[in-house]
TIVEXLO-734771 format. One line per 8 residues: number of its first residue (from 1); their letters; for each residue x, y, z of C-alpha. Coordinates in Angstrom, 2 decimals, decimal comma. Each point is the difference from the previous one (the first is absolute). Layout:
N
NUM	a	X:Y:Z | ...
END
This chain:
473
1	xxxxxxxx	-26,07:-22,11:-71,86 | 1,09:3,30:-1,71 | 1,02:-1,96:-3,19 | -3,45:-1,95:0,05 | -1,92:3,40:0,27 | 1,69:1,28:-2,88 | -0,75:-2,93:-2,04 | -3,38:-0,05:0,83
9	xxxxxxxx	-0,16:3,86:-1,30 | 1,47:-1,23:-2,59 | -2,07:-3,27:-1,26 | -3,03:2,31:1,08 | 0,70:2,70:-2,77 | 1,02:-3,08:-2,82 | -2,95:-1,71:1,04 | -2,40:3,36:-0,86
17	xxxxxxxx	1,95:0,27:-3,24 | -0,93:-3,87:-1,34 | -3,22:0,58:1,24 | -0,35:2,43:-2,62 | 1,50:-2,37:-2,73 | 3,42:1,94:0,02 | 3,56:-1,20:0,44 | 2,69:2,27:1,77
25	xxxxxxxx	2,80:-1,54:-1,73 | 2,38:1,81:1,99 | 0,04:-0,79:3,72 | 3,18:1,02:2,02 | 1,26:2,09:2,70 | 0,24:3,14:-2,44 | -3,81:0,09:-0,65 | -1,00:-0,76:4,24
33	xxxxxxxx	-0,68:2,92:1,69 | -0,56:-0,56:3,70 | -1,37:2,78:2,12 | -0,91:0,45:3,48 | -1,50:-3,02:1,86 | 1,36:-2,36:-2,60 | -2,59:1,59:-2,95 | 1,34:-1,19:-3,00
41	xxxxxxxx	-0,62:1,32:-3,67 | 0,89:-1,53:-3,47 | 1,18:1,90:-3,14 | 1,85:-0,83:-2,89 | -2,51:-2,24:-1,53 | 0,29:-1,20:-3,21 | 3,21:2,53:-0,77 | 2,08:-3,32:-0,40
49	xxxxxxxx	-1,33:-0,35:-3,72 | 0,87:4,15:-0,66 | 3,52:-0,21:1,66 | 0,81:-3,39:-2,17 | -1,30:2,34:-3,22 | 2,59:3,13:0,45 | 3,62:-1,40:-0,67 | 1,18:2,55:2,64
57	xxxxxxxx	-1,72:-1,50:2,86 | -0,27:-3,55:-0,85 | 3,52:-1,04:1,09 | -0,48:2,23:3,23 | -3,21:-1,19:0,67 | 1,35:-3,83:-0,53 | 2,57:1,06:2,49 | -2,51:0,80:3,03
65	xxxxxxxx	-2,31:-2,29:-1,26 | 1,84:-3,41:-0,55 | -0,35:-1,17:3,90 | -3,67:0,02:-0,03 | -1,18:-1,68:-3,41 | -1,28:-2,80:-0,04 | 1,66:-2,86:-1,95 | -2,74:-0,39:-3,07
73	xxxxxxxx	0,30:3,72:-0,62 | 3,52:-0,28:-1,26 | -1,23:-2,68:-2,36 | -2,35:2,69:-1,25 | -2,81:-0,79:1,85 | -2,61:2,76:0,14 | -0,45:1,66:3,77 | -2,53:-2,10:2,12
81	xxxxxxxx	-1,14:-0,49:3,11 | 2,13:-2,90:0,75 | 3,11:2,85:-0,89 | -1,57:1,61:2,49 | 0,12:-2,25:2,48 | 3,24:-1,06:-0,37 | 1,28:3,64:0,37 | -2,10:0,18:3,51
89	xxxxxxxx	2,25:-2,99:0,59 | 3,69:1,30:-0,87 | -1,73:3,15:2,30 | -0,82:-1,48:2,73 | 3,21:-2,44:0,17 | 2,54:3,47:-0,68 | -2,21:1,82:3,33 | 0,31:-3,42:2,37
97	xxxxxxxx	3,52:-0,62:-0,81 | 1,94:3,56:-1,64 | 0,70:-1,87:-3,55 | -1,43:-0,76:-2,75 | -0,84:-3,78:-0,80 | 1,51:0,04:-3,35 | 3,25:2,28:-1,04 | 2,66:0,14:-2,56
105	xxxxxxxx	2,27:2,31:-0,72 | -1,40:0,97:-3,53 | -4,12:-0,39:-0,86 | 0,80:-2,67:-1,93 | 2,04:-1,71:2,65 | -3,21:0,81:2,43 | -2,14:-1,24:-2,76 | 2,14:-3,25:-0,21
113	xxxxxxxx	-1,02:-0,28:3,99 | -3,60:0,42:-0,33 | -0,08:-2,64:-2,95 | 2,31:-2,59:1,31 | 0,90:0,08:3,64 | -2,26:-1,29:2,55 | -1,99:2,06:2,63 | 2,34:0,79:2,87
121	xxxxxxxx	-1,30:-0,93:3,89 | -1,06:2,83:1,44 | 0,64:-1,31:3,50 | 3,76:-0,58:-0,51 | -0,13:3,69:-0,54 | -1,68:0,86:2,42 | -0,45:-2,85:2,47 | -2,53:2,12:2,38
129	xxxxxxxx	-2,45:0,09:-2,94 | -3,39:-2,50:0,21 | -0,35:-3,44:-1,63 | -3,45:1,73:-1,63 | 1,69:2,96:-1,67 | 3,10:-1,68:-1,04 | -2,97:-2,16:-1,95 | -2,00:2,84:-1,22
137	xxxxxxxx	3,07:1,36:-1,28 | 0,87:-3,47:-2,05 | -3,12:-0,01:-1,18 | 0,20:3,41:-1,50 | 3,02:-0,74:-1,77 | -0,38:-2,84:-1,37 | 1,50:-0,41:-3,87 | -3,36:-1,67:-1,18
145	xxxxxxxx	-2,48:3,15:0,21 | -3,21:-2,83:0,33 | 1,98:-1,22:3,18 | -0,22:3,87:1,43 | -3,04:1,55:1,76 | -2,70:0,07:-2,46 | -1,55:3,42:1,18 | 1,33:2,66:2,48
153	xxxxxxxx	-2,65:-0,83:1,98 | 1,40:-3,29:1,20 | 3,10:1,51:0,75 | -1,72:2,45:2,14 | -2,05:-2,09:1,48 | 3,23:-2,08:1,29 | 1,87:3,29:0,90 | -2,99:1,49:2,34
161	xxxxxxxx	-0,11:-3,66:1,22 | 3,68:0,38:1,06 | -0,44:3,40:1,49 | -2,80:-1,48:2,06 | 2,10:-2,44:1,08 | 3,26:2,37:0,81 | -2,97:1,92:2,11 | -1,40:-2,78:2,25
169	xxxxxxxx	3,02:-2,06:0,32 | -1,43:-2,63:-2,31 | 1,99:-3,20:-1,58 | 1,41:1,31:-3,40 | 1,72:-3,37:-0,52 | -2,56:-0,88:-3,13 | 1,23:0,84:-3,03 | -1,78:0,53:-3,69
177	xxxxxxxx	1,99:-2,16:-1,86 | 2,66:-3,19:0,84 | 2,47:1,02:1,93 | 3,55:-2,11:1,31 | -0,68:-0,77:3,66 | 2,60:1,81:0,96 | 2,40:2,76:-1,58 | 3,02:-2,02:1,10
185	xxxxxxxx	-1,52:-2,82:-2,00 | 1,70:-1,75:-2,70 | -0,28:0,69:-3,56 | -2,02:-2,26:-2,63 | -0,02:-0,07:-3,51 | -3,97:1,46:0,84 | 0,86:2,32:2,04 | -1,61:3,91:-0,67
193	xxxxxxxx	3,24:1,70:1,58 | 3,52:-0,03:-0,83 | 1,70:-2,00:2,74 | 3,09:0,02:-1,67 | 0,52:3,23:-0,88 | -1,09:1,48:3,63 | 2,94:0,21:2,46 | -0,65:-2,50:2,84
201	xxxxxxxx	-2,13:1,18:3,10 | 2,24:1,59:2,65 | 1,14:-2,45:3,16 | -1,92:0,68:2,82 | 1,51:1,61:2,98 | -1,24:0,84:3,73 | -0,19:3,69:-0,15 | 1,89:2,03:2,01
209	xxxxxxxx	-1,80:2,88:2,50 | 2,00:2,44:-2,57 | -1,46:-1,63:-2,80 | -2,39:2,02:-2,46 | -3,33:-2,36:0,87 | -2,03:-0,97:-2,87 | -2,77:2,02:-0,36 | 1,89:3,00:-0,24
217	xxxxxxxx	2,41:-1,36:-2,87 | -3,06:-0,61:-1,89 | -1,76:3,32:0,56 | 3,47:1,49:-1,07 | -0,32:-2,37:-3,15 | -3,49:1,66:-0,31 | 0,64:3,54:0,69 | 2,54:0,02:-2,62
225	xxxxxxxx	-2,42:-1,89:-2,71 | -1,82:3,31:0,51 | 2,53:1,91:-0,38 | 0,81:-1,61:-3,30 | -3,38:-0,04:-1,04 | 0,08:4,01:0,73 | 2,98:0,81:-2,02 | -1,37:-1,79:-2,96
233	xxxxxxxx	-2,93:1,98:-0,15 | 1,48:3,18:0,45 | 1,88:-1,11:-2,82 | -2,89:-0,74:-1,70 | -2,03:3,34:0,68 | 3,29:1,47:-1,90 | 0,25:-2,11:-2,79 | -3,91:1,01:-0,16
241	xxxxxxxx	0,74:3,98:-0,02 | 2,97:-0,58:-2,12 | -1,73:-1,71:-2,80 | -4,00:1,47:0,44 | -1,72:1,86:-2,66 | 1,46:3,64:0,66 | -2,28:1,93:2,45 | -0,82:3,67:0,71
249	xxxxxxxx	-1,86:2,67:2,17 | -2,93:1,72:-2,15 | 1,07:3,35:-0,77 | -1,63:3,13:1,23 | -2,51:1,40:-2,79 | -3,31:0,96:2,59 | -0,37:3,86:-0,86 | 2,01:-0,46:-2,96
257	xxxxxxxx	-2,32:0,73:-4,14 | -0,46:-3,12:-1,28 | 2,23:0,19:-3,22 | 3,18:0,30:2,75 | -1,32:-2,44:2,05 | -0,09:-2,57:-2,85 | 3,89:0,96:-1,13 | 0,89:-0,38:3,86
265	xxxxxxxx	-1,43:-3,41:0,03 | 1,10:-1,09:-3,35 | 3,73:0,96:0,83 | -0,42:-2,32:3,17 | -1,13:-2,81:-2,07 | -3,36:0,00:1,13 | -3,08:-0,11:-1,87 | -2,65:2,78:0,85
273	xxxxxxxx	-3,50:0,10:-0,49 | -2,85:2,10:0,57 | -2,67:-1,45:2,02 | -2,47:2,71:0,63 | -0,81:4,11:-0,61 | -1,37:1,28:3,01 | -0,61:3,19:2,05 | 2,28:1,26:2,24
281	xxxxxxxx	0,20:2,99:2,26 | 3,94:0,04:0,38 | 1,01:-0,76:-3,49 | -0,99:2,44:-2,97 | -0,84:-2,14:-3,37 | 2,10:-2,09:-1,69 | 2,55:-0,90:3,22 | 0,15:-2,83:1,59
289	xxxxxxxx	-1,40:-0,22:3,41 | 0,33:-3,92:0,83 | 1,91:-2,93:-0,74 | -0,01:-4,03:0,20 | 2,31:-1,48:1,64 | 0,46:2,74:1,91 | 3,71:2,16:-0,65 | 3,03:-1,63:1,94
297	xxxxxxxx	-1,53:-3,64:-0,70 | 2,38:-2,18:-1,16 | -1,55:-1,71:-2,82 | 1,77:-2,17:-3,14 | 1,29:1,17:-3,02 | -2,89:0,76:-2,75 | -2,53:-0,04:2,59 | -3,12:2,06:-0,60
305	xxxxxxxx	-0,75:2,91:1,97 | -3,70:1,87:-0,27 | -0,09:3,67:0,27 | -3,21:2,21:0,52 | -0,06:2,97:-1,30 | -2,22:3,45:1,30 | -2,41:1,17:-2,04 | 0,04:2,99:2,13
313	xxxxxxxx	-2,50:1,17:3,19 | -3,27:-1,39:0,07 | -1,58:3,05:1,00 | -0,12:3,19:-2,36 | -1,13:3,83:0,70 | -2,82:0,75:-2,38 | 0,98:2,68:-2,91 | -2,07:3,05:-0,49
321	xxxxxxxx	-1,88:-0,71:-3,40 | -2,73:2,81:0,84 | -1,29:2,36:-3,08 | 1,33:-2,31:-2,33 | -2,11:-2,10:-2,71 | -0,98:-3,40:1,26 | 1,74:-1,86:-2,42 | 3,43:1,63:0,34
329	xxxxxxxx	-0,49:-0,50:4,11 | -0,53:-3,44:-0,57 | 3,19:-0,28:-2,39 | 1,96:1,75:2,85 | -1,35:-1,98:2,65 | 0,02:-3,91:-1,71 | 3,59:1,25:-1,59 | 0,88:-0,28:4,27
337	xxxxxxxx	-1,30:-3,34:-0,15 | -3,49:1,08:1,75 | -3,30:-1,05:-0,23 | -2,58:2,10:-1,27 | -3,49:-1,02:0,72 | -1,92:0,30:-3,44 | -3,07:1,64:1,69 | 0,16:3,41:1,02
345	xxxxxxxx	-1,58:2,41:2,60 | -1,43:2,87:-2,12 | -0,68:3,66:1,69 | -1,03:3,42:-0,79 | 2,47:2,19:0,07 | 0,24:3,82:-1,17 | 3,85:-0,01:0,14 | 0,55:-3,18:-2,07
353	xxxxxxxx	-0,53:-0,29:-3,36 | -2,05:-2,93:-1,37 | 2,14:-3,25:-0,33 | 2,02:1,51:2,36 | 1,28:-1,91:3,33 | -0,48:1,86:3,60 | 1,51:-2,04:1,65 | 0,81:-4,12:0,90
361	xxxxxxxx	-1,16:-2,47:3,32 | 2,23:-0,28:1,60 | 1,10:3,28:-0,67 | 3,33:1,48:-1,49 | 2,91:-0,26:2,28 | -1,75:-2,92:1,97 | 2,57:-3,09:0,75 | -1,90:-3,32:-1,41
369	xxxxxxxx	0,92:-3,51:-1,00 | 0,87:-0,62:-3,19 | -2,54:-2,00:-0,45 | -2,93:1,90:1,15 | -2,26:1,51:-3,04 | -0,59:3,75:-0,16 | -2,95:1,11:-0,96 | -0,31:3,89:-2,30
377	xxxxxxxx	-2,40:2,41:0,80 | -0,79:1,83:-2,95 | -1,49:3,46:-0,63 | -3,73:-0,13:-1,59 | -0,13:3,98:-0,85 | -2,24:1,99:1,70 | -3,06:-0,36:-1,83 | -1,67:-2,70:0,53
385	xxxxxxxx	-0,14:-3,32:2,32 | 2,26:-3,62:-0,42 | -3,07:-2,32:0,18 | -3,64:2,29:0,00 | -1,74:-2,05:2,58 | -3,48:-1,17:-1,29 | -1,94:1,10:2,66 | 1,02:3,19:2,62
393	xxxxxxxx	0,28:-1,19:3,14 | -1,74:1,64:2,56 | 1,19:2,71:1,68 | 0,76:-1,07:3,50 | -2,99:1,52:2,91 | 1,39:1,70:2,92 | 0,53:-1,52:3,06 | -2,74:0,94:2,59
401	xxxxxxxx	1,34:2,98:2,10 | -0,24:-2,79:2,88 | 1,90:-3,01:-1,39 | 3,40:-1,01:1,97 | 3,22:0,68:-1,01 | 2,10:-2,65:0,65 | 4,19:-0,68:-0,32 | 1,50:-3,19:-0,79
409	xxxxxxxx	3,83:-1,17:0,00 | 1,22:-1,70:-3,44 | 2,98:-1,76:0,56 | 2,30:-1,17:-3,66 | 3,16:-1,63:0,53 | 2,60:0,51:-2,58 | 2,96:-1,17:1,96 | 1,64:-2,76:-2,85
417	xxxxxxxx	-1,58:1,94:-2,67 | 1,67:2,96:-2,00 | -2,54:3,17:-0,75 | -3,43:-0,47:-0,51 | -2,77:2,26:-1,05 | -2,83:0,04:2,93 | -3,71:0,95:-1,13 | -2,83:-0,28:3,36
425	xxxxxxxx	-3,22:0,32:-1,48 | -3,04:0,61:2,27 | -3,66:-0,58:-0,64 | -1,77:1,61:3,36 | -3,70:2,45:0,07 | 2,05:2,61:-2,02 | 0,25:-2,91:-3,18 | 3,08:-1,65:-1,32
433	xxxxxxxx	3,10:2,21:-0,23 | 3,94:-0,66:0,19 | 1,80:1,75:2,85 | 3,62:-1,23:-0,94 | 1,46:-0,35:-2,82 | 3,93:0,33:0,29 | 3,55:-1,84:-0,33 | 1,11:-1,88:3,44
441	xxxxxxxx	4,14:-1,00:0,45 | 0,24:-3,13:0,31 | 1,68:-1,85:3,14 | -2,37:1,96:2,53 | -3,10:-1,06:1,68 | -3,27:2,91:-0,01 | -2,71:0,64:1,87 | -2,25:2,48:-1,60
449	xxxxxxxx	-3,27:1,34:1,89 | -3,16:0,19:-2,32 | -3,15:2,05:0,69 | -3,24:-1,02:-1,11 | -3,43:1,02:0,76 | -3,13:-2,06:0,70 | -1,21:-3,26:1,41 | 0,86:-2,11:-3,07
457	xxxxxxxx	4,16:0,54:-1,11 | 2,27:-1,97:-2,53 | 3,55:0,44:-0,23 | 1,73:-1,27:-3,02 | 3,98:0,05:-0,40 | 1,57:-0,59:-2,64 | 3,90:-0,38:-0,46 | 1,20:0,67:-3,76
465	xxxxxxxx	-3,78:-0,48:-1,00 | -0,27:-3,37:1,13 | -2,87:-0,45:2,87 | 1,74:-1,09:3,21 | -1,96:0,58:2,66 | -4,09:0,92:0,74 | -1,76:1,56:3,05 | -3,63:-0,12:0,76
473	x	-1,43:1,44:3,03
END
């Protein structure tokens, strides 16, 4: 049953690859890898074509190869899926009975077998294996490839049918294709096995109570199938490191400027590439603060590796550009790479000159995004106003002596947000006035009281000039 599980792994994974219109070319012990629970995984496919191009492996691979090509392929048949199948055959024959169907002592004497000599019995081998997969088994290796399984489907189809069978304690005396009646049978001059060249069937002999019974000779014959089958693929997963493309870790460059970083790579044979310029609190400008695949992968030789590289902290503390001319401050601030908003808040100022900035929003020393716009406020003189309004407004009335003074609680949160400038305007019986106008850190939540007088209050607050919040009571 163990051998019929593996085969079924097997036919499973060729019968996904033919699906897809692909050949494995390939097929034997060195390229099954069986896991836990009998999982079984295919590799090597269609290497057989770049072994047979390097003169170094060619003969090697001929060597390893020999006992599980099919006959056409030595006649310089292309890979198919009747090669296939016939390797699934010399497989499944090697894990029932410890040997290979076919074997010389050269790959041309091995290829002589495979051409010339007829299929073996599988049951004078092995006389405890079923009628129905010594036939599957003939039918796999049969010289003609039309006379093989046409798809790995049927074949799987006929080996879950057997393991059904070997389950239940079903007949398996039916068999795929003509079969002697018996192994002891004699030869014909049709006959699909080589009766003459097998050594005649053991005489049969009352066993003895000291006797090894049966069933365990056979799963001793099995067990050490597997064990076969296990040393060929470790030899396999050698030949694979031996002769792979040559591999290595990535190195470490994270933390490293990018010109060494590149020279690092390039001495390891690996490719670099920048993939992105972004911020980074850690890593001042022009390191490297990440990397794909990541350092210590093991990756192939001339692989690509992408590197992003800091363009420094996002966040920057605003200079002092006060009682300079505007356009110098905004030289000194863009030359950071800041925005400057092009309008500007004018003011009076005595101390100033005209032209002259007082002062930014946010203001000098605050800690903003880069990308946050700062807007100059810029001295008007003394003399006269920014914008003359057209009309005056009307001087506010004073409240009557009896209207109510009343307290409310403003609550701002800033808590994700750097520094802000707060401004609470109020427009109450006393008119419309602003009774905050200041800088808030950021990261903080406030709640400032407000008094207003009179029946009819509005409370207006603004965060960096922007309107974010209105009161009416």
């Amino acid at each position: 049953p163990i051998a019929i599980e593996i085969m079924i792994g097997i036919v499973e994974g060729l019968q996904a690859i033919h699906s897809a219109g692909l050949t494995h070319g390939d097929l034997r012990p060195a390229n099954v890898l069986v896991g836990s629970e009998w999982h079984v995984w295919l590799n090597g496919m269609g290497m057989r074509g770049v072994y047979r191009a390097e003169p170094g492996l060619a003969a090697a691979h001929e060597a390893r190869a020999a006992a599980y090509t099919a006959p056409e392929l030595f006649r310089g048949a292309a890979p198919s899926v009747a090669s296939d199948i016939y390797a699934c055959g010399v497989m499944l024959f090697e894990m029932i009975t410890a040997s290979v169907p076919f074997a010389g002592e050269t790959p041309v004497l091995t290829a002589e077998a495979h051409l010339n000599d007829p299929i073996p019995s599988l049951r004078q081998r092995n006389p405890a294996a079923p009628r129905t997969v010594e036939g599957i088994v003939a039918k796999c290796l049969q010289k003609d490839p039309a006379q093989r399984y046409a798809t790995a489907l049927q074949l799987l189809n006929d080996l879950k049918a057997v393991r059904d069978a070997l389950r239940f304690g079903k007949s398996l005396g039916w068999s795929p294709i003509d079969l002697p009646d018996s192994a002891g049978a004699k030869a014909t001059s049709g006959d699909i096995f080589a009766r003459k060249s097998a050594p005649p069937p053991p005489p049969v002999e009352e066993e003895e109570e000291d006797d090894i019974p049966k069933w365990l000779r056979t799963m001793i014959r099995l067990t050490g199938a597997l064990v076969a089958l296990g040393l060929v693929i470790g030899v396999a997963a050698w030949m694979a490191m031996r002769f792979a493309p040559e591999d290595r870790p990535v190195p470490q460059v994270v933390g490293k400027k990018l010109d060494e970083a590149n020279r690092i790579l390039r001495e390891a044979d690996l490719e670099p590439e920048v993939r992105m310029e972004g911020y980074s609190e850690q890593y001042p400008p022009g390191v490297v603060y990440s990397v794909s695949p990541p350092e210590g992968r093991v990756v192939r030789k001339g692989s690509k590796v992408y590197l992003w590289v800091s363009k420094g902290s996002r966040f920057v503390e605003v200079p002092n550009v006060s009682n300079m001319p505007e356009s110098r401050a905004r030289r000194e601030l863009e030359g950071m790479g800041l925005a400057v908003m092009d309008t500007v808040e004018e003011r009076k100022s005595a101390e100033v000159p005209l032209g002259y900035v007082i002062g930014t929003v946010p203001p000098a020393g605050a800690r903003i995004d880069r990308s946050r716009p700062i807007k100059l406020i810029v001295s008007i003189g003394s003399g006269y106003d920014a914008v003359p309004p057209a009309t005056p407004e009307p001087e506010p009335q004073p409240a009557p002596s009896n209207a109510p003074k009343r307290t409310f609680e403003v609550k701002i949160d800033l808590t994700d947000q750097p520094d802000r400038r707060i401004r609470i305007e109020v427009e109450d019986a006393l008119g419309k006035r602003t009774v905050l106008d200041e800088l808030r850190t950021g990261g903080q939540v406030y709640t400032i009281p407000v008094e207003a007088q009179g029946g009819s209050v509005k409370i207006r607050v603004y965060v960096d000039d922007q309107l974010v919040q209105e009161i009416a009571r």
